[in-house]
N, C-alpha and C positions, 0 to 999 in steps of 0.2 A: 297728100301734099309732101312726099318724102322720097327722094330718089337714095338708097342703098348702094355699097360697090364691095363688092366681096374680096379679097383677094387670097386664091389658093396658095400662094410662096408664102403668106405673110400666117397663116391658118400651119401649112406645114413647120413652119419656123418653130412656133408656139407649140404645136405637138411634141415637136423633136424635143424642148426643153421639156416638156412635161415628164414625157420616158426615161432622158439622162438624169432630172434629178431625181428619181425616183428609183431610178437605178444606183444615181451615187447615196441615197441615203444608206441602201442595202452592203454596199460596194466594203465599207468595212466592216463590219458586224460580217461576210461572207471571207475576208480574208485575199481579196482582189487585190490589195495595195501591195506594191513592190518599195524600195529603196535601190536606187542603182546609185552607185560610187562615181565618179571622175576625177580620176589623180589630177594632184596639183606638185608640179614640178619645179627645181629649184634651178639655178642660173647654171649649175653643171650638169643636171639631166636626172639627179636626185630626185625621188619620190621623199615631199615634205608634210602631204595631206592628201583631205578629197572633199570634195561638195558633196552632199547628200543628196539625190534630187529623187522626188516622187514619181511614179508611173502607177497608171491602171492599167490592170489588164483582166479585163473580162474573161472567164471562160468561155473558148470558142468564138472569140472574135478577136481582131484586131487590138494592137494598142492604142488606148485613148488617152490624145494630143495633153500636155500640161496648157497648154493656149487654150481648149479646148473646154475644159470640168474645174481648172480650178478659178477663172471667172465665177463660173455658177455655183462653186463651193462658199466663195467669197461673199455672193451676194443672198448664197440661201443660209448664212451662220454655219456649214458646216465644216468650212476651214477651221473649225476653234479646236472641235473633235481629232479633227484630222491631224492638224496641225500637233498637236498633242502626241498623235502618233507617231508621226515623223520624231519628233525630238525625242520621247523617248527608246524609239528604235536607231535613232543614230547613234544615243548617248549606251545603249545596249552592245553597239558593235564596237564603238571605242575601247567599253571593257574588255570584250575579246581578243582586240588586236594587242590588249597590255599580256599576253599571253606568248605572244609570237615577237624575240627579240629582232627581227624583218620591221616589224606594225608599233613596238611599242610606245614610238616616239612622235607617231603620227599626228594631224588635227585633223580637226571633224567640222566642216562649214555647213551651217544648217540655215537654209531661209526661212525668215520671221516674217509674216504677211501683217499690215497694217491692222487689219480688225485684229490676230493674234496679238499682238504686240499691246493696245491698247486695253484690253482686257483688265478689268479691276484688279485680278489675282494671277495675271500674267508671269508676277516674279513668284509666286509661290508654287506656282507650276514650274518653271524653270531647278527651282530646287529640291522640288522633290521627284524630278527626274535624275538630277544630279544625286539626291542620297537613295535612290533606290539601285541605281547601275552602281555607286562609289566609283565612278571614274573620277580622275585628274580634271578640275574645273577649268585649268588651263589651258586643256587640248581642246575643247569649245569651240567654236566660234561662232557667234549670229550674225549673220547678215540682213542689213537692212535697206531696203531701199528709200531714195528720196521720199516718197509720199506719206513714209511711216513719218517722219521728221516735222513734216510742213505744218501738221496737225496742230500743235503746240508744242513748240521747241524746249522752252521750258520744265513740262511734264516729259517731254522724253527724256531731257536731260538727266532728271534725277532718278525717271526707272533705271538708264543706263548704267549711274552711279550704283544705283540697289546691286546691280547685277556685278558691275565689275567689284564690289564686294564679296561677291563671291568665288571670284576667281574666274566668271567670262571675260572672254574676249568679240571686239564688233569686227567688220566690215563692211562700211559703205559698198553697196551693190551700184553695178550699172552707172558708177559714176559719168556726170557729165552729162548725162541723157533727158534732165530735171533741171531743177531749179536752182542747181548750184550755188551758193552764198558761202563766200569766205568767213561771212559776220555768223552762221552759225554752224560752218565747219570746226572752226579753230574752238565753237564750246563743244564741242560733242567727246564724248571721251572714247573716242577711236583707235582703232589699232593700225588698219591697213583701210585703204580705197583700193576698188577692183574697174579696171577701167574697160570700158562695156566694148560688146566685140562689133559694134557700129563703128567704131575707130580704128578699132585694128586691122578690119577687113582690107582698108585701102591703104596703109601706113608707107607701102616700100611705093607705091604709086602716085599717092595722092597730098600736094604740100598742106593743102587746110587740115586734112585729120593726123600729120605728120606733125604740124604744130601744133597742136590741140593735146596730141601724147606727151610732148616734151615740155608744154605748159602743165600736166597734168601730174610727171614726172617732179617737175622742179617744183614745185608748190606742195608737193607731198612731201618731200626732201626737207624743204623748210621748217613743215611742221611736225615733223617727227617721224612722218606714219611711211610704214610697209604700203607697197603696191602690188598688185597681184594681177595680170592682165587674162580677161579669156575670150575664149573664142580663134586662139591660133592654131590655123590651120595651115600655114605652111612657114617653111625654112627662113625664105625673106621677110615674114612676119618676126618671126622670132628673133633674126641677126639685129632687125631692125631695135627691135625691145631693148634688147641686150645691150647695143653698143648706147641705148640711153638709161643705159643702170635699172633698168627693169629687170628684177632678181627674183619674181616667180609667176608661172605662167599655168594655162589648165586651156585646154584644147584637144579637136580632133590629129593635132601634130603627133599630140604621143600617146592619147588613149579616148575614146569616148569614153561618156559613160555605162559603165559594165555592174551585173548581178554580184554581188559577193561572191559567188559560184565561180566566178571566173577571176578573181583576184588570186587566185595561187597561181596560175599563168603568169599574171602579171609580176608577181614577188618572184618568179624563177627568172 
């Protein structure tokens, strides 16, 4: 008295996860994890920073997608590890670059994922990445996205505070893409909003995400905070930024992001 329905796509699906995370559990303990750079440029073409961003790359295969492993890092706890690793490998290369009077002056934008972020001992992790590298706390920056926030505003509010004690700096990720709320932007103790590259894409073409920038602009302006636009990949992106007092940008315009390896290129 039981009809069954099998389905092979949905059988394969659940394999494939089975493999990758079983592969990313290995994935750091083996040393797969990269850091690639992407300059962030200033309104005259100035290198001011970079984003830090994660890549896998398995021996003998392809690069695997950030869309891709860090969903399933997110949902199997092994973003905390990892996540771990990226900040202290960004806040390791900051040191370096205090080396090289080219890099000295640089920032360093590291993404904070929502389970990292709320983590009990999150801020003491944060600091004893900062006293093991001894870099400048200043040169910092977390970025976080809306949904870190949404959680309770108020507990983020006063980690925030823990932190900018110590000499971090935030940026609002992906703004505009969320739940945007003036009522707890203006409590968050920000530095700069990054205005997501779903707006900029169409800015020189299209009136809605044209206004949407220059609303985005002037509300920044008001409340104090730097803005930083990415995702510009061409000329008429950028004029467009520019002539709306958008004074720092990160884009395929003037670098993807590159191995450390290849940042001396970039410095000549």
């Amino acid at each position: 008295n039981l009809v069954r329905f099998f389905n092979p796509a949905m059988q394969a699906a659940i394999d494939s996860r089975i493999v990758m995370e079983a592969a990313l559990r290995q994935a750091l303990d083996k040393g797969e994890f990269r850091l690639y750079y992407q300059p962030q440029i200033d309104q005259h073409g100035g290198l001011i920073g970079a984003e830090a961003l994660l890549r896998w790359l398995p021996p003998g295969q392809d690069m695997v997608s950030p869309d891709t492993f860090i969903p399933l890092a997110e949902d199997t706890g092994l973003i905390l590890a990892i996540g771990q690793w990226v900040l202290d490998t960004a806040c390791a290369q900051l040191k370096a670059w205090e080396k090289d009077p080219r890099t000295q002056s640089l920032q360093m934008s590291v993404n904070v994922s929502a389970r990292q972020f709320h983590q009990q001992d999150f801020v003491e992790s944060v600091q004893h990445s900062l006293v093991s590298s001894g870099i400048n706390p200043a040169r910092l920056k977390l970025e976080l996205t809306e949904s870190v926030v949404l959680d309770n505003v108020d507990a983020v509010v006063g980690r925030m505070q823990q932190l900018n004690a110590l000499g971090i700096r935030f940026c609002l990720d992906d703004f505009g893409t969320g739940y945007s709320s003036l009522s707890y932007l203006k409590r968050l103790p920000l530095d700069q909003v990054k205005i997501d590259q779903s707006f900029v894409r169409d800015v020189p073409d299209d009136p809605n995400d044209a206004a949407i920038v220059r609303a985005i602009m002037a509300m920044s302006r008001s409340l104090g905070l730097q803005v930083i636009a990415e995702g510009v990949e061409t000329q008429a992106q950028r004029d467009f930024l520019l002539q709306n007092e958008c004074m720092a940008y990160q884009g395929f315009l003037f670098c993807e992001p590159i191995p450390i390896e290849e940042w001396e290129r970039l410095l000549q």
